[in-house]
N, C-alpha and C positions, 0 to 999 in steps of 0.2 A: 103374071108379072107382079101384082100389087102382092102375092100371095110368097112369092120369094122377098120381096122387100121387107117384108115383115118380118118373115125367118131372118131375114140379115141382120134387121135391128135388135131381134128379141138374141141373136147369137152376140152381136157389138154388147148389148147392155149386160152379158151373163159374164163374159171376157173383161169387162169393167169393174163389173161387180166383184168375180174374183182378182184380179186384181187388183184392187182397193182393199181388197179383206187381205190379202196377199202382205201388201204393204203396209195395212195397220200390225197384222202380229208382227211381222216381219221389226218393223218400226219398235211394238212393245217389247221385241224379246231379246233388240239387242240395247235398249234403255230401257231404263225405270222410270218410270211415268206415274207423276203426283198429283192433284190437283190442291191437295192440305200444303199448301206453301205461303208461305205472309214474306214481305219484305219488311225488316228489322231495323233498327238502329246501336251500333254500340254505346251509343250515349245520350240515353234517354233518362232524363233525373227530372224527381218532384222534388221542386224546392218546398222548404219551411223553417220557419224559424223556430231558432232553440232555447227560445223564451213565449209565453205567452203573454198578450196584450192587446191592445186598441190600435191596431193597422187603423196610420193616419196618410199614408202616401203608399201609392202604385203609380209605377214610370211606366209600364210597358201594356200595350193592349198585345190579344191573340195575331197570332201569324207576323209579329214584330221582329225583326233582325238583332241579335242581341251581341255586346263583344266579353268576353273572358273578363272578369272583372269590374262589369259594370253594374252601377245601383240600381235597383229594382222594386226593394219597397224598402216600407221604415217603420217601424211600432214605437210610439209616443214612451221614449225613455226617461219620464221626469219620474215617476217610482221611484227607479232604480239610481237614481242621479240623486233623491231626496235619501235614500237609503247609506250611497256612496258617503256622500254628505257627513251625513251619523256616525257612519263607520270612521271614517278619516278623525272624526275628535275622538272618538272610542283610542283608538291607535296612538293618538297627539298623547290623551291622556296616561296612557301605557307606556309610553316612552318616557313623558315627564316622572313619572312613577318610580321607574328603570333608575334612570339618570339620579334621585332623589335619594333612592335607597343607595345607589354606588355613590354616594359621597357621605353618606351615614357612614358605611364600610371605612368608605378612609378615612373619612376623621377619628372612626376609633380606632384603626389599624394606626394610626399616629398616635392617640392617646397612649395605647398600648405601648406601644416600643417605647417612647418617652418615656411611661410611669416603670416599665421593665429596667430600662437604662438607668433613671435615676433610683429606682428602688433597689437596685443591684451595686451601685456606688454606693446608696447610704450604707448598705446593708454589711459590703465590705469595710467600707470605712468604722466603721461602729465596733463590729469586729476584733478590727485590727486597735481602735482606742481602748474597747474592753480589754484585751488582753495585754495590752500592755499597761495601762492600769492594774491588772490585778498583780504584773509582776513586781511592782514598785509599794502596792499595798505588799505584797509579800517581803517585799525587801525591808520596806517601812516598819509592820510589824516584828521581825528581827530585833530591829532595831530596840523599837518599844519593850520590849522580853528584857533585854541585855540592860537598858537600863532601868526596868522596875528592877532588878535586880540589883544594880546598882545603888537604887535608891535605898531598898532594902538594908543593904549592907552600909550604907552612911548613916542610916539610922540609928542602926547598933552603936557604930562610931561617933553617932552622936550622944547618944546614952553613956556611954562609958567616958564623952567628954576627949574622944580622941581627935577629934575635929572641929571647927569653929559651925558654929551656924549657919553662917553665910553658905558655906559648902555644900550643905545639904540643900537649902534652901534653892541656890542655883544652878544642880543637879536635880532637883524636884519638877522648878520650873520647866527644863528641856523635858522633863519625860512630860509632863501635861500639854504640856506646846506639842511633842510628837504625835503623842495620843489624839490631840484635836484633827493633828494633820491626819493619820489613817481614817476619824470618823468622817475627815471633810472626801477622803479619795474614796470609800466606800458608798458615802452617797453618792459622787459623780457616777460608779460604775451604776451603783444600780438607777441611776436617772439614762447614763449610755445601753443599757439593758432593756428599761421602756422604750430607749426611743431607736432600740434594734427592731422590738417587738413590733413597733408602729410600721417601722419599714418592711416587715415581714406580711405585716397585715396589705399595706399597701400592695405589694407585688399578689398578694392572693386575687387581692382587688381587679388586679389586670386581668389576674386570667380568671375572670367573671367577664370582663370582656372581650377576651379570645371565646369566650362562649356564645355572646353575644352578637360576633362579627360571621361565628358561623352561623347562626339563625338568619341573620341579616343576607349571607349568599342566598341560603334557603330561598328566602323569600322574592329574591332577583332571579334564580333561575325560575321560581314559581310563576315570577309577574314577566318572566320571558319569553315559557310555553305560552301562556295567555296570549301577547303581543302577539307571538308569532300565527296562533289559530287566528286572529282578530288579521293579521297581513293575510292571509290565507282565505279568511270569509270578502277582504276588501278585493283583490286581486279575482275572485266569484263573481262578484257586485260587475266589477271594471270588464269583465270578459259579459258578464248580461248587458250593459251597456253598448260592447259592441257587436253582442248577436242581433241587437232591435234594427241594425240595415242588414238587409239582404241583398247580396252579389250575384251575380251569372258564374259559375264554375268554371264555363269555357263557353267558346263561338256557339252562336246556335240561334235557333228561331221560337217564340213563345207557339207551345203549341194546345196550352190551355189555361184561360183567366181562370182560377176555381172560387173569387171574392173579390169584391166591390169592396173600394174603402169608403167611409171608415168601417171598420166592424174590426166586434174583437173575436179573436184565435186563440187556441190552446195550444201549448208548445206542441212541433208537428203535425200542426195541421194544415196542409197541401194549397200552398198560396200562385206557386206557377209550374206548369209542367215543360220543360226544355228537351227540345230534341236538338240534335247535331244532322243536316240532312248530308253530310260530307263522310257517314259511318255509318253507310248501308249495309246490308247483307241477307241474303235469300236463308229464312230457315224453311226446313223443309222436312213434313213428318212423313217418315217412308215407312209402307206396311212392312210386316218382316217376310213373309212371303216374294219381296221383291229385293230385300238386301243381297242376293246374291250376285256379285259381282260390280257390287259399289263401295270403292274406296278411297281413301283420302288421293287426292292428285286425279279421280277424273274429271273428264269434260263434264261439264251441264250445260243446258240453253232452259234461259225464263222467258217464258211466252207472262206477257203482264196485258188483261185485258182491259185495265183504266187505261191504257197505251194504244188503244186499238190492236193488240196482239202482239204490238211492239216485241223483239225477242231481244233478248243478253245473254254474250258466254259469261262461263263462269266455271268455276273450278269448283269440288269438295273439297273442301279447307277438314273439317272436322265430321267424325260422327261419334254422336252418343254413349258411352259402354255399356248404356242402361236404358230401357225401354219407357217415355214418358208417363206411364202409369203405375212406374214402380216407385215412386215419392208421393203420389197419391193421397189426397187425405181421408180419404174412408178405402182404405184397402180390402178387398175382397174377401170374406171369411170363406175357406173349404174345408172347413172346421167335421162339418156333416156331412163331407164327404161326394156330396154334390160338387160336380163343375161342369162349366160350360166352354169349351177352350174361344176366345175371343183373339182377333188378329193384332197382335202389337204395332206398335209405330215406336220408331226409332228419329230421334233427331237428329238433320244432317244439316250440318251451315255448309252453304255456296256461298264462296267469295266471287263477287263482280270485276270484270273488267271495267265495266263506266256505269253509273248511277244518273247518269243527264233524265230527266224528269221522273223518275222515280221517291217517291215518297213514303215514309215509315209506314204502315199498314194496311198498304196493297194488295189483294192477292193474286197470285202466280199460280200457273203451271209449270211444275220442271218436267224435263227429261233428261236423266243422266246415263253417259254410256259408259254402258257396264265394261269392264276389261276381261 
């Protein structure tokens, strides 16, 4: 009897045994079964700031609740406030510069047209009294001609006693009287011919200052690139001012203090680390040998053993088109012709149905069923 019982149990455990073996292939051949699985986050950021300095305040301790936009530290911006400072009279002083030289501009842009205008009146006027002066000296002379001639010939007449004295005498005096007059209207022309010449000079004069007025723009667009790089370094200054507080990007929990204040930083150096636990997602490195018949849209379940085994459905959202050791930083030479074939792994994100106690880097078991 004891001797049958035995056999029954030793047949029960063999019928168990297979199976359970039964149902393990059974199990792997119609899922893909991983244990290389982490649970991720889509928004996981190292904050730093984009200046370096003397972190004099930190708000937030580790495992801290954080909101989209709130302050978190602060690096002592008096430098850059002393710097702003400087810059801002650099600028003042550039501007009054600006301003200094564009009224230089115009008061000779005034000068100019003025001395253009009146020198351009005197110039015609003078002109116009020359030549009409010289037509009068012309007429005048005539005149003078006709009576030395006359004189001439009363002379004769005098000589021969054909006229009284008196005649000649007061025919003499008109040509001397006339004569006086051409030498007097020959000096006026040529004193109106200096003082052409002055007006001539004059207006040259001007345009030495249309020379001068364009040196003078020169020098305003010169001192306005200046200003403008000088707005440019100030507006630099004003933006390092406000990288010295550091914000939360978005919702999230502190999930690593990297510094104690105070102490000083070099710009990007890793002051908090922010996870979002509300943007979880299973990655999951699957050998290649097991890609067969895993594609985006099927089922998985995550078995998570910080869960007690806890499981989660979940979908294949993505896979990889590239094998995780093809971006590699020391890629494999078979240069010599040597190889050893090794089994790839391919990355597959599972998106989750519920994240409820799940935390960014956990590891899983998936199994995903093949189609």
């Amino acid at each position: 009897m004891a001797k049958r019982m035995g056999t029954l149990i030793i047949i029960v455990l063999i019928v168990l045994f297979a199976w359970m073996g039964y149902d393990y292939l059974h199990y792997r051949s119609v899922n893909a079964v991983s244990d290389a699985a982490f649970i991720k986050s889509d928004r996981l950021a190292t904050l730093s700031f984009k200046v370096g300095g003397k972190v004099v305040e930190m708000t937030k301790e580790e495992n801290a609740p954080v909101k989209r936009g709130e302050f978190l530290a602060r690096i002592d911006p008096k430098d850059f406030e002393l710097a702003r400072a400087k810059m801002e009279k650099t600028v003042a002083a550039a501007e009054n510069a600006i301003t200094a030289l564009r009224l230089k501009r115009e008061r000779l842009e005034k000068i100019l047209t003025f001395r253009e205008k009146i020198s351009g009146i005197d110039i015609e006027a003078l002109g116009q009294r020359v030549e009409s002066l010289s037509f009068r000296i012309d007429a005048t002379t005539r005149k003078l001609e006709k009576l030395n001639k006359d004189v001439q010939r009363y002379r004769r007449m005098l000589e021969q006693k054909l006229i009284a004295s008196t005649d000649y005498e007061t025919l003499a005096t008109q040509r001397d009287a006339l004569a006086d007059e051409v030498a007097a209207m020959k000096k006026e022309r040529d004193a109106l011919v200096n003082q052409k010449k002055k007006a001539l000079d004059s207006y040259e004069i001007s345009r030495v200052n249309l020379r001068q007025i364009r040196e003078v723009a020169e020098m305003i667009e010169a001192k306005t690139r200046e200003r403008d790089a000088l707005i440019k370094s100030l507006k630099a200054l004003q933006n390092k001012i406000a990288y010295t507080r550091l914000f939360a990007p978005f919702d999230g929990v502190i999930a690593k203090k990297f510094i104690v204040a105070p102490r000083v930083v070099k710009k990007g150096s890793p002051i908090y680390a922010l996870v979002d636990p509300t943007k979880l997602y299973c990655e999951v490195l699957l050998s290649e040998k097991k890609m067969h018949g895993v594609k985006p849209g099927n089922k998985a379940t995550v078995e998570v053993e910080a869960l007690e085994g806890k499981r989660f459905e979940g979908t294949v959202e993505s896979i990889a088109p590239t094998s995780a050791s093809t971006f590699s930083l020391v890629p494999r030479d078979i240069a010599s012709g040597e190889f050893t074939k090794l089994d790839q792994r391919f990355v597959v994100r599972i998106k989750l149905k519920e994240i409820e106690g799940l935390r960014a880097g956990m590891g899983a078991t998936v199994a995903i069923r093949r189609k």
